[in-house]
Jmol script that loads the backbone (N, CA, C; Angstrom):
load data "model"
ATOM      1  N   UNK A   1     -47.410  79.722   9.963  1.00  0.00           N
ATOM      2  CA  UNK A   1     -46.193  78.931  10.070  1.00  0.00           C
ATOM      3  C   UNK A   1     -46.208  77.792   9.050  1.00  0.00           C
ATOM      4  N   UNK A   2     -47.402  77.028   8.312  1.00  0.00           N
ATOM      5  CA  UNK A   2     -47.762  75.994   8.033  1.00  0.00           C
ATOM      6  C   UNK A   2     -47.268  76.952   6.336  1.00  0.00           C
ATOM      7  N   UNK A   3     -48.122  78.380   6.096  1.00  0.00           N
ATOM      8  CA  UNK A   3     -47.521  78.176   4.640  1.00  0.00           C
ATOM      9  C   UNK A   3     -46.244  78.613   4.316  1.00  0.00           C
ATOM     10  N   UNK A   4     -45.309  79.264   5.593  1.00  0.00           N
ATOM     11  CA  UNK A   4     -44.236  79.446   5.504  1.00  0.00           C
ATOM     12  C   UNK A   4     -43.256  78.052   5.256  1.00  0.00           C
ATOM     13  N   UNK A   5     -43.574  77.166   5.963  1.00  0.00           N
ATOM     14  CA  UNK A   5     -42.634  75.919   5.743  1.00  0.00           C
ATOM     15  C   UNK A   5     -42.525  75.295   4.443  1.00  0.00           C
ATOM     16  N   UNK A   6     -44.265  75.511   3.877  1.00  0.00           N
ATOM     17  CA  UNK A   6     -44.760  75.155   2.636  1.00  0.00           C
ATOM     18  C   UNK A   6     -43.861  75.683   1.451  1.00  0.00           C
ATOM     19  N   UNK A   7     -43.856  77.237   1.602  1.00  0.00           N
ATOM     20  CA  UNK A   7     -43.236  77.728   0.487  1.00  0.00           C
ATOM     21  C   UNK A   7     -41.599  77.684   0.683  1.00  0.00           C
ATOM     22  N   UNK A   8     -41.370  77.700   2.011  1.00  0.00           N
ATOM     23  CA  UNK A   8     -39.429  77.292   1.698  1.00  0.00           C
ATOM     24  C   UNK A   8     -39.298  75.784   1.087  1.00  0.00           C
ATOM     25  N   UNK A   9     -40.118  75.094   1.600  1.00  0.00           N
ATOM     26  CA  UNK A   9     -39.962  73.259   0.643  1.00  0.00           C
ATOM     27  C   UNK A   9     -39.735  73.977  -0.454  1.00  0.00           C
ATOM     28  N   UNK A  10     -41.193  74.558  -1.100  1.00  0.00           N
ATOM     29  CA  UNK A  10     -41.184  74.789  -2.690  1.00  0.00           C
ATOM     30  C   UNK A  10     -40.047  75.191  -3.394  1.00  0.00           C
ATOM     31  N   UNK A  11     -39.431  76.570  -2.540  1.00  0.00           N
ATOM     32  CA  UNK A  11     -38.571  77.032  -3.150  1.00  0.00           C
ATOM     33  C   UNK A  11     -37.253  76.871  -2.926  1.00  0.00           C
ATOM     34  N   UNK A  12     -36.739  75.859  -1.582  1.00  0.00           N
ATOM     35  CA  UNK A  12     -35.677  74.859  -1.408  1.00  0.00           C
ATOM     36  C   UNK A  12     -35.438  73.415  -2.504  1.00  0.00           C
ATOM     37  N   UNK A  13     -36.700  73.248  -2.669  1.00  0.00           N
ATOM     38  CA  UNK A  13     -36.352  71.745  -3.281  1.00  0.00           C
ATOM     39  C   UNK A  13     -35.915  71.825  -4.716  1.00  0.00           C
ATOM     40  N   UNK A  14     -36.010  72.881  -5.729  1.00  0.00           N
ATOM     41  CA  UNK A  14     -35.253  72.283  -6.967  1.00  0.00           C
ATOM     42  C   UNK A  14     -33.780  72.503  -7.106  1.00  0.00           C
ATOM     43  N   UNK A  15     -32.960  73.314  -5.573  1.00  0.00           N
ATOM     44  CA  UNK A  15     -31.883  73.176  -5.245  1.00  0.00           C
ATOM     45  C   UNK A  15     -31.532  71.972  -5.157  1.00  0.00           C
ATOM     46  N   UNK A  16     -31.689  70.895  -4.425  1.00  0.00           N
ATOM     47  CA  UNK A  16     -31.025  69.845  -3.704  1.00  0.00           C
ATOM     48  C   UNK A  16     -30.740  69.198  -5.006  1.00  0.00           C
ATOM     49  N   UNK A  17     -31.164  68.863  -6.218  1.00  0.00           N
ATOM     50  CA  UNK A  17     -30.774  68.209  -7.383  1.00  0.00           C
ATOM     51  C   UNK A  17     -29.620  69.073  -8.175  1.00  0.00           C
ATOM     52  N   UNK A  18     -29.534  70.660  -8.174  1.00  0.00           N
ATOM     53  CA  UNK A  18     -28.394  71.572  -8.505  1.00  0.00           C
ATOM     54  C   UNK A  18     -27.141  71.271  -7.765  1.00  0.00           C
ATOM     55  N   UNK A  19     -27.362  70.398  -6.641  1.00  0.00           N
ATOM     56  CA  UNK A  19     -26.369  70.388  -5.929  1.00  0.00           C
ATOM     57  C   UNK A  19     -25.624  69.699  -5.892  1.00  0.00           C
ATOM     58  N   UNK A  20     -26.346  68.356  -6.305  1.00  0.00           N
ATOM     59  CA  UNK A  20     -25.493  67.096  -6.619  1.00  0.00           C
ATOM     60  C   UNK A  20     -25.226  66.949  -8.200  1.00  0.00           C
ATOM     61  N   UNK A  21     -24.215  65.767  -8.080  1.00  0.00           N
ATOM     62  CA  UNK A  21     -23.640  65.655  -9.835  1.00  0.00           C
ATOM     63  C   UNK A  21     -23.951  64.303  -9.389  1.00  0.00           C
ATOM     64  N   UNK A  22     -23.990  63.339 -11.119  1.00  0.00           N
ATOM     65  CA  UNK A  22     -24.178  62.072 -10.935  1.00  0.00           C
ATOM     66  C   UNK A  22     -22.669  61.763 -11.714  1.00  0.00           C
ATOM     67  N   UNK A  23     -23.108  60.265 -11.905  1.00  0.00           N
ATOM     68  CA  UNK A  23     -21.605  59.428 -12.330  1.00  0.00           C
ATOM     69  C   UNK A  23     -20.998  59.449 -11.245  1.00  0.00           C
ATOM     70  N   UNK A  24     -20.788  59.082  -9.979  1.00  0.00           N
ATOM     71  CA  UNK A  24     -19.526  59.340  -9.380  1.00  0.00           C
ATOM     72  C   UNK A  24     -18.652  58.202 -10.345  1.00  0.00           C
ATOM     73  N   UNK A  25     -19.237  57.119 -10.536  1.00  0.00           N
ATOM     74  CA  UNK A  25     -17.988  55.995 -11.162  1.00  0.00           C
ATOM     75  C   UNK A  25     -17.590  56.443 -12.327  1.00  0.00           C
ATOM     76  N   UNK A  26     -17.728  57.513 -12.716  1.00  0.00           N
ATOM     77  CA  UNK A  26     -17.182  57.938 -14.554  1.00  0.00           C
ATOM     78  C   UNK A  26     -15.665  58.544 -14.043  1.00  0.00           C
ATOM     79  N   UNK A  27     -14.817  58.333 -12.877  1.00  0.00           N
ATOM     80  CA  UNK A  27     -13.566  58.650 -13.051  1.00  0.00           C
ATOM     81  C   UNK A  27     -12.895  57.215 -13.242  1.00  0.00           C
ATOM     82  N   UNK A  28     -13.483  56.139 -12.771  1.00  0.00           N
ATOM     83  CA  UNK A  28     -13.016  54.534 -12.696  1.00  0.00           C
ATOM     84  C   UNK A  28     -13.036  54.405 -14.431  1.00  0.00           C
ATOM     85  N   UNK A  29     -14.359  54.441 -14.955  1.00  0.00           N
ATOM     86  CA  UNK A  29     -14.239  54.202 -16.396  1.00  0.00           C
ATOM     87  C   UNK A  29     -14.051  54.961 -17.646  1.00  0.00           C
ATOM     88  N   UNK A  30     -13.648  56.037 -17.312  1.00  0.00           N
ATOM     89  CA  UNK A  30     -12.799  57.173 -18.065  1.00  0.00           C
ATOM     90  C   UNK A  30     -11.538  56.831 -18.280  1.00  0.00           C
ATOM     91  N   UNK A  31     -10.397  55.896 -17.054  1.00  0.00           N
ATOM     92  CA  UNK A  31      -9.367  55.613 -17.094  1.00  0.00           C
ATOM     93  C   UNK A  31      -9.337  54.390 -18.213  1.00  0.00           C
ATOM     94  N   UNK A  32      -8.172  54.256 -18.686  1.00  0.00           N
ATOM     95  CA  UNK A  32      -7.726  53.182 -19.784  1.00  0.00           C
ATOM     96  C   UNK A  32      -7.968  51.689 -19.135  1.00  0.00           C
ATOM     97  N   UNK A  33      -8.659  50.645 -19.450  1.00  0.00           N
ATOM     98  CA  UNK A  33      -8.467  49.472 -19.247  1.00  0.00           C
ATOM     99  C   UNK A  33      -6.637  49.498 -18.948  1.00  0.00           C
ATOM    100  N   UNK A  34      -6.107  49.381 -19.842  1.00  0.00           N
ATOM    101  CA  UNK A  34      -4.831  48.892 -19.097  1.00  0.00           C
ATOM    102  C   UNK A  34      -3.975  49.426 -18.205  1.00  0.00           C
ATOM    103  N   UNK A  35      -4.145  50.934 -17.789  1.00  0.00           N
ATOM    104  CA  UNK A  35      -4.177  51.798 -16.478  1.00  0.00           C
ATOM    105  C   UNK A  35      -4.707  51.153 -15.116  1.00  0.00           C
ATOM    106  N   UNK A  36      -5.684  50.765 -15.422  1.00  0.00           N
ATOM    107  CA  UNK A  36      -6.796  50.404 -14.402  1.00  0.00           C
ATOM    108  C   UNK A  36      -5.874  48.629 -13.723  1.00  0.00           C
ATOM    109  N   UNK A  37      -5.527  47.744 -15.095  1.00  0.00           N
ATOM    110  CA  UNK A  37      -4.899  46.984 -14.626  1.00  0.00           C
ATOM    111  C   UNK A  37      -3.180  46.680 -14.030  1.00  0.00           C
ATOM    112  N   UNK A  38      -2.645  47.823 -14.587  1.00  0.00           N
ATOM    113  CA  UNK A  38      -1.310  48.088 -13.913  1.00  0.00           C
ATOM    114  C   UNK A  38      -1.270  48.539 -12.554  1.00  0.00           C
ATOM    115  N   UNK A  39      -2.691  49.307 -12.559  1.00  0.00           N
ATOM    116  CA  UNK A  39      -3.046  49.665 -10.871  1.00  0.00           C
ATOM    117  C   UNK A  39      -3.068  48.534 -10.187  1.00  0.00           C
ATOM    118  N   UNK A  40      -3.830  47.646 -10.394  1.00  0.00           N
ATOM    119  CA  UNK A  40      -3.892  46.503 -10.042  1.00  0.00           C
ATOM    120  C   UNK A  40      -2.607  45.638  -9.717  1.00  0.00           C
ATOM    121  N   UNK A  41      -1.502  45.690 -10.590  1.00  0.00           N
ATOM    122  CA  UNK A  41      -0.277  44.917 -10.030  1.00  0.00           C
ATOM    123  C   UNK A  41       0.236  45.620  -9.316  1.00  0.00           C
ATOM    124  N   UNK A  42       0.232  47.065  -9.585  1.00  0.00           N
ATOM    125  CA  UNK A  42       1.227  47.311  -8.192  1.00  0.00           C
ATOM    126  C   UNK A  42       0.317  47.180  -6.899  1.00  0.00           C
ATOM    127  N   UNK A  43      -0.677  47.144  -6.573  1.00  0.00           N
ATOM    128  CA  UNK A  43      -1.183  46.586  -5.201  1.00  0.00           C
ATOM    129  C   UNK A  43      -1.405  45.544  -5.217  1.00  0.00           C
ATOM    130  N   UNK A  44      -0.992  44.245  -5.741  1.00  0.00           N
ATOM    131  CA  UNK A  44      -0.614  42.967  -5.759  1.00  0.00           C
ATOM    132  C   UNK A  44       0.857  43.067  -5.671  1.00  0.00           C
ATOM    133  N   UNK A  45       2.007  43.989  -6.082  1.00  0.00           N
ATOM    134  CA  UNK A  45       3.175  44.101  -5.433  1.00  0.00           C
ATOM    135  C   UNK A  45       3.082  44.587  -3.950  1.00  0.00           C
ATOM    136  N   UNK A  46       2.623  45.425  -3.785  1.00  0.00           N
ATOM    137  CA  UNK A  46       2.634  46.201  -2.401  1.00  0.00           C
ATOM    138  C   UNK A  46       2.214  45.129  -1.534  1.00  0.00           C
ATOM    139  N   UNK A  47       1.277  44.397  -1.731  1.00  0.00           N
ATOM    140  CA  UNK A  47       0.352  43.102  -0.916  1.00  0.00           C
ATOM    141  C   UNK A  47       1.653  42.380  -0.871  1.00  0.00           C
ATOM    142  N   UNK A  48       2.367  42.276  -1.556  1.00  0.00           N
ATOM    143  CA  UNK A  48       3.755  40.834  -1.688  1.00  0.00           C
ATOM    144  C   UNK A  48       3.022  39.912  -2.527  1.00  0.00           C
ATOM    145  N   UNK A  49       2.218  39.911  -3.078  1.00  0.00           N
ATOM    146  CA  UNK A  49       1.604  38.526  -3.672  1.00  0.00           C
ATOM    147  C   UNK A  49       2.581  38.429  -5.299  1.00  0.00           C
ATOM    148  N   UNK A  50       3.058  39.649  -5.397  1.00  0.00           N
ATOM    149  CA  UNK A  50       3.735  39.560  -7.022  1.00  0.00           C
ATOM    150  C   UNK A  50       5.542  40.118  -6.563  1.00  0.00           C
ATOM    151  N   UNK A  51       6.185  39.613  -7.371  1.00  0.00           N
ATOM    152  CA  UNK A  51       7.127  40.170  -6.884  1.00  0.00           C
ATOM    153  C   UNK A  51       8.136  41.619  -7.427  1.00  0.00           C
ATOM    154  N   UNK A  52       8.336  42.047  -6.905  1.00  0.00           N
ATOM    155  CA  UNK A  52       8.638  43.727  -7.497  1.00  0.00           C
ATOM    156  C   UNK A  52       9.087  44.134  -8.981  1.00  0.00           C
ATOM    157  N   UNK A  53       9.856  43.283  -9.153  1.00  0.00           N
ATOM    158  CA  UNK A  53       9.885  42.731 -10.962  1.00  0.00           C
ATOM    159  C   UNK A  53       8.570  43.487 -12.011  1.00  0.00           C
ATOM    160  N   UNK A  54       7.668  42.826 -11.042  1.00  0.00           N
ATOM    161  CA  UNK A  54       6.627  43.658 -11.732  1.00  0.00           C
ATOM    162  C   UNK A  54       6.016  44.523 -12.234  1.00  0.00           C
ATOM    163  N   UNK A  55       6.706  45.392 -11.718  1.00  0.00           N
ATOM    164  CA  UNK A  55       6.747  46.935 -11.895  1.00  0.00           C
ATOM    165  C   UNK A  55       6.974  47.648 -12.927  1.00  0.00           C
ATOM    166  N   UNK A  56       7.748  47.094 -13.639  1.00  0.00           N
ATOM    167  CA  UNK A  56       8.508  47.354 -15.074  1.00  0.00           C
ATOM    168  C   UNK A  56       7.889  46.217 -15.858  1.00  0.00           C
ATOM    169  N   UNK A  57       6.921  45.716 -15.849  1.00  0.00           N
ATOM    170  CA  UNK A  57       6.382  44.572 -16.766  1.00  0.00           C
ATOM    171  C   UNK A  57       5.887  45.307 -18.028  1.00  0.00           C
ATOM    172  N   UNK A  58       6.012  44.920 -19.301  1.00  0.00           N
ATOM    173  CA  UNK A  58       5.506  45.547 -20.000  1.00  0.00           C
ATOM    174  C   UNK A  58       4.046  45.262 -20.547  1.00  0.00           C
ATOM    175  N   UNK A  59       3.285  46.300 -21.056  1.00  0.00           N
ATOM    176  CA  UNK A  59       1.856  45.825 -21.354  1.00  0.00           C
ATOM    177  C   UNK A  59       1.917  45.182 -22.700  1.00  0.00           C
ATOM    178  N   UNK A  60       1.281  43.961 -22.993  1.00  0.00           N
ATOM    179  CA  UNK A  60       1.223  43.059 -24.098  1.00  0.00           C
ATOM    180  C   UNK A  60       0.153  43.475 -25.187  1.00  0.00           C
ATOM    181  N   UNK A  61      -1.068  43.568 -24.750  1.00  0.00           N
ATOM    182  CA  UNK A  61      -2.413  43.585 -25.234  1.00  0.00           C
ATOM    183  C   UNK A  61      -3.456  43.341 -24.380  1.00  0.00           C
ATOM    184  N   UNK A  62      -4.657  43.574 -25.007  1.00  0.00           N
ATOM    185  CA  UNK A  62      -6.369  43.582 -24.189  1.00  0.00           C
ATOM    186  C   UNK A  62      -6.988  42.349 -24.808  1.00  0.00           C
ATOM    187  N   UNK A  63      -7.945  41.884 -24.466  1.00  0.00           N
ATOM    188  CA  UNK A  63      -8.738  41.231 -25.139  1.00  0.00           C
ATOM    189  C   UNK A  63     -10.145  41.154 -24.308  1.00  0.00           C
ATOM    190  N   UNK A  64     -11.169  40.511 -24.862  1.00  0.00           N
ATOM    191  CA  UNK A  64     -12.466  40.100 -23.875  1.00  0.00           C
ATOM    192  C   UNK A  64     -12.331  38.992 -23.921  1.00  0.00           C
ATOM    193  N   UNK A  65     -13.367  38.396 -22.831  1.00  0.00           N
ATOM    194  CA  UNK A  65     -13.969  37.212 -22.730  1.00  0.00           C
ATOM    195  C   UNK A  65     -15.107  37.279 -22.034  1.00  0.00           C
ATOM    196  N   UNK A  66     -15.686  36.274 -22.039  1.00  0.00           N
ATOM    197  CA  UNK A  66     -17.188  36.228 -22.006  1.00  0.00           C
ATOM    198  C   UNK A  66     -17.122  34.910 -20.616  1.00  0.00           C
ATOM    199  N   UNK A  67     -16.990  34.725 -19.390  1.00  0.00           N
ATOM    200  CA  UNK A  67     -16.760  34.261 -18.048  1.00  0.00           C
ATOM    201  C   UNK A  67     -18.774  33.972 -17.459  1.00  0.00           C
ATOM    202  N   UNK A  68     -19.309  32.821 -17.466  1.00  0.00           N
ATOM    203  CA  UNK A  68     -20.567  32.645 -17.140  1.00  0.00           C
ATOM    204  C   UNK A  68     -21.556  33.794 -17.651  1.00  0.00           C
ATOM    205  N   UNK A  69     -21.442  34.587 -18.298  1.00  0.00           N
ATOM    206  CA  UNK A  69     -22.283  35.548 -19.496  1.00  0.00           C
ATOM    207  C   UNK A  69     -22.074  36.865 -19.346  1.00  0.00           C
ATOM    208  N   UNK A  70     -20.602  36.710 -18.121  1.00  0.00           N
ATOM    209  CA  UNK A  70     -20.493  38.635 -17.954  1.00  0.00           C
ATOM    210  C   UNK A  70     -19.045  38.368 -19.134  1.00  0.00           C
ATOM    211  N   UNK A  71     -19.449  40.046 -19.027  1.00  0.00           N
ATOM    212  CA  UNK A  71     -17.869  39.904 -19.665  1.00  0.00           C
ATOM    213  C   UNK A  71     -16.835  40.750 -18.715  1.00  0.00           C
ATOM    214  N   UNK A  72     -15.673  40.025 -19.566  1.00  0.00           N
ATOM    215  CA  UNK A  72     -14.561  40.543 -18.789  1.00  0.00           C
ATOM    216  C   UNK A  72     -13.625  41.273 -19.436  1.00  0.00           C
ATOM    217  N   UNK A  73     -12.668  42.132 -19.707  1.00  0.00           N
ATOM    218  CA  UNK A  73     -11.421  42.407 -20.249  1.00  0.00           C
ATOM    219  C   UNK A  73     -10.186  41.815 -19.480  1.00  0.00           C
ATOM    220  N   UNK A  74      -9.224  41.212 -20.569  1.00  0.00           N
ATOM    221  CA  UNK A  74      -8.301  40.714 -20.064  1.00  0.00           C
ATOM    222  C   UNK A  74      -7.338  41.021 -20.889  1.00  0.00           C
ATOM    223  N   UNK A  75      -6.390  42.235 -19.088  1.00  0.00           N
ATOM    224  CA  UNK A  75      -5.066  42.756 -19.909  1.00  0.00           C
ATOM    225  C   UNK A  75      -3.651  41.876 -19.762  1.00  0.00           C
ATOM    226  N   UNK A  76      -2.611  41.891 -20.461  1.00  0.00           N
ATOM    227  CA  UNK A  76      -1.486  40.513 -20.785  1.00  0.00           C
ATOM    228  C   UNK A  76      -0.417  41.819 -20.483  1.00  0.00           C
ATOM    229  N   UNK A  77       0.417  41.534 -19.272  1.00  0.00           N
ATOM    230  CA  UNK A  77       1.726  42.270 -19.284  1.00  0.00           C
ATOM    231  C   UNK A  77       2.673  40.803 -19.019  1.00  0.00           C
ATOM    232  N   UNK A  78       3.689  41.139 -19.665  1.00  0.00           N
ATOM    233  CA  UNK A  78       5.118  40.399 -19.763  1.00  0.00           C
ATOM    234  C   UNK A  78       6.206  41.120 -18.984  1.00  0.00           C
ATOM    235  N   UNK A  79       6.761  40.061 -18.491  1.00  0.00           N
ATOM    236  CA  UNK A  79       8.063  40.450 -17.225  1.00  0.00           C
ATOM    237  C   UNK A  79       9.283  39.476 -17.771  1.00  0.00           C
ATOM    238  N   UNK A  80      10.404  39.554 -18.591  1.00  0.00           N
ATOM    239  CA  UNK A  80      10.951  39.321 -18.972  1.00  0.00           C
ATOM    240  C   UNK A  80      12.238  38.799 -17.986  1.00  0.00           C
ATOM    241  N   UNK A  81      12.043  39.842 -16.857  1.00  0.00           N
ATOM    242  CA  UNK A  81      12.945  39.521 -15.511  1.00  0.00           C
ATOM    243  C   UNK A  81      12.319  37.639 -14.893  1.00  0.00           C
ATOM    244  N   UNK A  82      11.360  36.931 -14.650  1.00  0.00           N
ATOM    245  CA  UNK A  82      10.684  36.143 -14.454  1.00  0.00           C
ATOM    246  C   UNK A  82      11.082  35.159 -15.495  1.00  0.00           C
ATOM    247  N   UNK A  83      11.029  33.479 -14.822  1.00  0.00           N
ATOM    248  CA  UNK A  83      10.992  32.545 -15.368  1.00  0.00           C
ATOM    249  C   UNK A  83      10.104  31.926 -16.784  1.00  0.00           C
ATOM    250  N   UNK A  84      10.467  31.576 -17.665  1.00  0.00           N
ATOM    251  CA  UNK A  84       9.389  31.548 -18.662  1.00  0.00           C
ATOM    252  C   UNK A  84       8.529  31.237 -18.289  1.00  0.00           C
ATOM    253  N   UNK A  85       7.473  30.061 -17.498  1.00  0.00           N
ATOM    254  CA  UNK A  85       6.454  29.630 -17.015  1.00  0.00           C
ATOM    255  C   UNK A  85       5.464  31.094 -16.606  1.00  0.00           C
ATOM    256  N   UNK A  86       6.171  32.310 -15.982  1.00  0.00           N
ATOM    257  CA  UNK A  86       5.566  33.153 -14.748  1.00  0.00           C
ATOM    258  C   UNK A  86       6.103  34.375 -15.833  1.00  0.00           C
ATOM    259  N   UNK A  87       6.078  34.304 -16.910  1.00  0.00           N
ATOM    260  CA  UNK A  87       6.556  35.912 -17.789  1.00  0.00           C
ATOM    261  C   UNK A  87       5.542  36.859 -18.008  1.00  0.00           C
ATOM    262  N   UNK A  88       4.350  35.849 -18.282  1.00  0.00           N
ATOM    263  CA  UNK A  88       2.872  36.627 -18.789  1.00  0.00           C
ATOM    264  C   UNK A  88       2.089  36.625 -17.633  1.00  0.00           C
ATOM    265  N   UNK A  89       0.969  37.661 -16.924  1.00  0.00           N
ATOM    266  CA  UNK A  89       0.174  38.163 -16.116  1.00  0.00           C
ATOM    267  C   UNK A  89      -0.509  38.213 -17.280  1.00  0.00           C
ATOM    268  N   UNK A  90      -1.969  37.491 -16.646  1.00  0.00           N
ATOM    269  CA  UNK A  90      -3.397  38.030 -17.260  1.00  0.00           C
ATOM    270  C   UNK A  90      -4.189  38.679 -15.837  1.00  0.00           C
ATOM    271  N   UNK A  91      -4.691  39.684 -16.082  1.00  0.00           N
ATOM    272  CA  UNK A  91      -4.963  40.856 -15.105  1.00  0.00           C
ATOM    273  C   UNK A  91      -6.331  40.945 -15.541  1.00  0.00           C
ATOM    274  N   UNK A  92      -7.888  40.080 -15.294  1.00  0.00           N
ATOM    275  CA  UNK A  92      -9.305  40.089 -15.422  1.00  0.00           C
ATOM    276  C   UNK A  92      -9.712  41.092 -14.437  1.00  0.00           C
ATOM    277  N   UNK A  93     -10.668  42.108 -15.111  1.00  0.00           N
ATOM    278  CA  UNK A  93     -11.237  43.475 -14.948  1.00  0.00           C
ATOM    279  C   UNK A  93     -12.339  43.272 -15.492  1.00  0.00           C
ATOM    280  N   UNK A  94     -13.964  43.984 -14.640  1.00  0.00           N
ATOM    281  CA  UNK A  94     -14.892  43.724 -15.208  1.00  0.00           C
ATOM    282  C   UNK A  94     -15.304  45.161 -15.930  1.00  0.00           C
ATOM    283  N   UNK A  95     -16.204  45.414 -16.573  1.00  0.00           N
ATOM    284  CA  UNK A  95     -16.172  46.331 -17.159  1.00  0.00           C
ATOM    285  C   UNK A  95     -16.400  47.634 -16.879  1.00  0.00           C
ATOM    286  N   UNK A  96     -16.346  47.352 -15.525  1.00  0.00           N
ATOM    287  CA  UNK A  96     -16.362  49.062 -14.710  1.00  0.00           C
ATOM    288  C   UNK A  96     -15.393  49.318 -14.332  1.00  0.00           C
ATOM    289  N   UNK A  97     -14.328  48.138 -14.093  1.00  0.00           N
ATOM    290  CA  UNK A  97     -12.462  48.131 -13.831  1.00  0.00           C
ATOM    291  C   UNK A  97     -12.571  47.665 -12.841  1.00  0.00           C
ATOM    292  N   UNK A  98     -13.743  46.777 -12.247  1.00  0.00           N
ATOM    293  CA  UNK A  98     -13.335  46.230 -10.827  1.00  0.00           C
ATOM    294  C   UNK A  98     -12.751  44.848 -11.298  1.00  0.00           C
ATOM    295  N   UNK A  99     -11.470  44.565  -9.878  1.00  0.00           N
ATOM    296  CA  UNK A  99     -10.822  43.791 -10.216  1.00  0.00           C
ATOM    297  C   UNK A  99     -11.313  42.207 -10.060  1.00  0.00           C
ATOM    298  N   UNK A 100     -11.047  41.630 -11.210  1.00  0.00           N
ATOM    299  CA  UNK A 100     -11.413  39.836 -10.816  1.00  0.00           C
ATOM    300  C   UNK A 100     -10.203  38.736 -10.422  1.00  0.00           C
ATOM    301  N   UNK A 101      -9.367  39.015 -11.040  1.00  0.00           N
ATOM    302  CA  UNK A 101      -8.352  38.075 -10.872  1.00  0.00           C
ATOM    303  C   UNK A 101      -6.892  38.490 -11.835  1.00  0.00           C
ATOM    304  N   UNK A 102      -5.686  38.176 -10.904  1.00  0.00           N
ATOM    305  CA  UNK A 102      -4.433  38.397 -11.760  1.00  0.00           C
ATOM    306  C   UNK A 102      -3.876  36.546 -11.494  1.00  0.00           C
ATOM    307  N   UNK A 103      -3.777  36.130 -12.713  1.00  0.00           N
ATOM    308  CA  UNK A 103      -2.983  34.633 -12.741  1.00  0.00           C
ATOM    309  C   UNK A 103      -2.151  34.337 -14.064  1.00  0.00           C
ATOM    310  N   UNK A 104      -1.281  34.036 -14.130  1.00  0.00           N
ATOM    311  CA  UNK A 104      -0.320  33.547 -14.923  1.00  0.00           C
ATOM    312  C   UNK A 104      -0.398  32.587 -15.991  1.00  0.00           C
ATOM    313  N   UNK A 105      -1.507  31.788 -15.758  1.00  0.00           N
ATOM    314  CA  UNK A 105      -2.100  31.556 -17.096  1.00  0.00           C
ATOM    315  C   UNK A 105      -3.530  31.782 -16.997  1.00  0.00           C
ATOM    316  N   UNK A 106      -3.943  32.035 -18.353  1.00  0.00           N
ATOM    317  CA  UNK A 106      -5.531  32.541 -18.670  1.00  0.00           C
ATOM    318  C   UNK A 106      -6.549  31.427 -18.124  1.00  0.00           C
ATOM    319  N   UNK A 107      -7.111  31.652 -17.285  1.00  0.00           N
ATOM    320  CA  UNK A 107      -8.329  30.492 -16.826  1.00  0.00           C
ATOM    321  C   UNK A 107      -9.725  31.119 -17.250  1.00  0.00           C
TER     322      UNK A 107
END
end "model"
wireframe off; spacefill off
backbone 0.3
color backbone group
């Protein structure tokens, strides 16, 4: 019984690595930075925190920044419907696309 168990381990175990795939996060960072942050406003619309306007905002540009030594990407959509003060969204994403912050001016 002892070398039967023995040899199914042996010949079970270089399955269990065939079986799995790695990356699960390579569908998050496959997507476009500025995909990733339009996702982001519309569930800051859906939340109510932005107002539906938003939806149709157009994308401006990307840029980095460098935030206590991580970095960040920061995408710029414009809403033309909105008061000049509140036209530009900066939408901070870290570099796996998790979200940091959407505010109206760049901090």
């Amino acid at each position: 019984m002892r070398k039967f168990i023995i040899a199914a381990a042996v010949v079970l175990a270089p399955v269990s690595p065939l079986m799995t795939h790695g990356n699960h996060d390579e569908e998050e960072q496959d997507r476009p930075v500025q995909q990733v942050a339009k996702d982001n406003v519309i569930k800051l619309i859906t939340k109510g925190t932005l107002p539906a306007s938003w939806s149709k905002a157009k994308f401006v540009e990307t840029k980095s920044r460098t935030v206590q030594g991580a970095r960040q990407d920061v995408v710029i959509f414009r809403n033309d419907a909105e008061p000049e003060a509140r036209k530009l969204l900066y939408v901070a994403l870290k570099p796996d696309g998790t979200f940091v912050s959407a505010n109206h001016k760049l901090k």
